[in-house]
C-alpha positions in Angstrom: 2.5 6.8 8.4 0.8 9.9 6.8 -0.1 9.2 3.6 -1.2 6.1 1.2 0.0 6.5 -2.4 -2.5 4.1 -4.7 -1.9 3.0 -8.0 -3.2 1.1 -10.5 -2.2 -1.4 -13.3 -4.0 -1.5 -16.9 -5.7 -5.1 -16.9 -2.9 -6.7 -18.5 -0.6 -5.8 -15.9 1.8 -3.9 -18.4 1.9 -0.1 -16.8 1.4 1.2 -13.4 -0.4 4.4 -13.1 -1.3 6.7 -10.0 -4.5 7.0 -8.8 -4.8 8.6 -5.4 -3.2 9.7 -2.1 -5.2 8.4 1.0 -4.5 10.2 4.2 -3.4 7.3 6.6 -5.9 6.3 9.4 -4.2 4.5 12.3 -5.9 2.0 13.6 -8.1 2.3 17.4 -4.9 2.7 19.8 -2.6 3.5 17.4 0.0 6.0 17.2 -1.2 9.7 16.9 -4.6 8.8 16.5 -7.7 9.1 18.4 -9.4 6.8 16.3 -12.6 9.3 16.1 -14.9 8.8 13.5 -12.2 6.5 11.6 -14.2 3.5 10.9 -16.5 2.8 8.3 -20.2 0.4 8.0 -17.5 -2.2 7.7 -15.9 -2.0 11.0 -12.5 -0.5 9.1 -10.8 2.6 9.3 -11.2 5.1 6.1 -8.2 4.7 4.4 -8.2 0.7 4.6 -12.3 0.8 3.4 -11.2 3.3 0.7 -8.3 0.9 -1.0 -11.0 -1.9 -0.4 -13.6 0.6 -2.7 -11.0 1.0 -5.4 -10.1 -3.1 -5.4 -14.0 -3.7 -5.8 -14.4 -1.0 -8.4 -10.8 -1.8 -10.5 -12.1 -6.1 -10.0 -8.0 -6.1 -8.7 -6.3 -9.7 -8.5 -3.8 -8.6 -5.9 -3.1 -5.5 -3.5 0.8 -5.1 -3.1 1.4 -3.1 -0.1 5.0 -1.6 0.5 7.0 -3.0 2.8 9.7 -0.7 4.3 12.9 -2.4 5.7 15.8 -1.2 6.1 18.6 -0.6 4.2 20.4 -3.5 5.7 17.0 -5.3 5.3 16.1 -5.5 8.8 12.8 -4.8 10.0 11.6 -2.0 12.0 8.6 -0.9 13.6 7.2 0.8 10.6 7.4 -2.8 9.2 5.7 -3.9 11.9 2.9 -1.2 11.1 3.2 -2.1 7.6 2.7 -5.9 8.2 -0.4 -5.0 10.6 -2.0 -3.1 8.1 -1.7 -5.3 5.2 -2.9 -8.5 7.9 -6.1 -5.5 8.4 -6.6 -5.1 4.4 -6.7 -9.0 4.2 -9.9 -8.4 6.5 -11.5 -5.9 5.2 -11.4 -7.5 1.2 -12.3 -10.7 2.9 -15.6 -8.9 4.6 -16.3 -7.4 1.1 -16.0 -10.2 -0.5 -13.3 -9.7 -2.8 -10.9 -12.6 -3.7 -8.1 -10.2 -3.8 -4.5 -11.6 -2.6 -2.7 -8.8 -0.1 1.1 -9.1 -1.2 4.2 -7.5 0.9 6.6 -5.7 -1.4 9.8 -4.6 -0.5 9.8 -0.6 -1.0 13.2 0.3 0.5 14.5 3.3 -2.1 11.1 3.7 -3.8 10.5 7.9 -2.2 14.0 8.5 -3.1 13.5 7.2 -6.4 9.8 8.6 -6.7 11.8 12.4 -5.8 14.6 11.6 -8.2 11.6 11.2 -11.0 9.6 14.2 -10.0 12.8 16.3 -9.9 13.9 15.0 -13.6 10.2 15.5 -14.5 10.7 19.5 -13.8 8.3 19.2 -10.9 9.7 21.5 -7.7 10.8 19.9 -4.6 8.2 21.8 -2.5 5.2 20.5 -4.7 6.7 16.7 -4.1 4.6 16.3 -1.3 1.2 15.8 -2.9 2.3 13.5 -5.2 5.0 11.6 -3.5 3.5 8.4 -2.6 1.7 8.1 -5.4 4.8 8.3 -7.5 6.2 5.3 -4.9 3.4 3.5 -5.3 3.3 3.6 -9.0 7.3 2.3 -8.5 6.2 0.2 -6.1 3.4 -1.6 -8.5 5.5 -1.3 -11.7 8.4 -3.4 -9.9 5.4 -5.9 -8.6 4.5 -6.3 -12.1 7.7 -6.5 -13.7 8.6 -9.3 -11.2 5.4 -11.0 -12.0 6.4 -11.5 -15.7 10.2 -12.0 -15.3 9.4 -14.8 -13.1 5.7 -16.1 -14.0 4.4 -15.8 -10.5 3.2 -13.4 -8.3 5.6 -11.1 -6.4 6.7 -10.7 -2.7 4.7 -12.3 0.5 1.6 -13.0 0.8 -0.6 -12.0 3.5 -2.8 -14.3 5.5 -5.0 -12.4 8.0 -4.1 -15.2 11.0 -0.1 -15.0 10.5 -0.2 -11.4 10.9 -0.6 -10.1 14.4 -2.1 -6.3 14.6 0.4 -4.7 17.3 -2.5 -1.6 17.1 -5.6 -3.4 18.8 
C-alpha cells in the first residue's frame, strides 16, 4: 500500500533484476490519500504513469503485478486494491499505446522471502526497508518467468480493464 518494488527481466526473460521503488499513489478517494497533485498529462496517478514510463522505455511484453492473498488463499481487501490497480495499469498502457498484457501473480510469501535474502545477503534488518519491494518484486518476476518456461505460456491472470471493477473511484 506504500511502496511499488519494480523489476525488470533481461530480453530473454532469463533473470529478474531490480529497478526501482515507486512510492504508492492511491487512487482519487482512496485510502489515505488526498489525491493532490497525484495525476499525470494522462489522467493517472504517478506511480501507475511511472511503471507505464518504464514498460514504454524497457518495450515490456507483460507487467506482472503481485497479487497478495492469503495464506489460506482467500482474498482480502488489499486484493481487492491490488486487482483495481492492475484493472487501472490496463488503462493507462492502453492510453499510451503500449500492447503490454497486465498479469496477476500470486505473491503470498514473496517479503518474507525477499527479508530472508537480504538477511543471508549481510544486509541489516533496519536497511530492509528501501529495498524490500524491490527484492519481492524481483521474486515476484523471477517466479513469473520461471513459470513462463516450465509451462510455455504466460503466467497467472490476465487483466482486462472491463472485468476489473475500481472499488477507489
Amino acid at each position: 500500500m506504500a511502496r511499488i518494488g519494480l523489476a525488470a527481466s533481461d530480453p530473454d526473460g532469463l533473470v529478474a533484476t531490480p529497478v526501482e521503488t515507486v512510492p504508492r499513489v492511491l487512487a482519487p478517494g482512496g485510502k489515505g490519500s488526498s489525491g493532490k497533485g497525484t495525476k499525470s498529462a494522462r489522467g493517472t496517478t504517478a506511480d501507475v504513469a511511472r511503471i507505464v514510463a518504464e514498460a514504454e522505455e524497457r518495450f515490456a511484453a507483460v507487467a506482472y503485478v503481485g497479487l497478495p492473498r492469503h495464506l489460506s488463499g482467500k482474498e482480502g481487501a488489499a486484493t481487492a486494491d491490488a486487482r483495481a490497480f492492475a484493472a487501472r495499469l490496463v488503462v493507462a498502457l492502453a492510453a499510451a499505446g503500449q500492447a503490454a498484457e497486465v498479469r496477476l501473480v500470486d505473491e503470498r510469501m514473496t517479503t518474507v522471502s525477499a527479508h530472508q535474502a537480504l538477511h543471508a545477503a549481510g544486509r541489516k534488518s533496519k536497511r530492509h526497508r528501501s529495498v524490500i519491494d524491490q527484492a519481492a518484486a524481483v521474486i515476484i518476476l523471477q517466479s513469473a518467468l520461471d513459470a513462463e518456461r516450465a509451462k510455455g505460456e504466460r503466467a497467472g491472470e490476465l487483466v482486462e480493464a472491463r472485468t476489473v471493477p475500481d472499488t477507489h473511484e
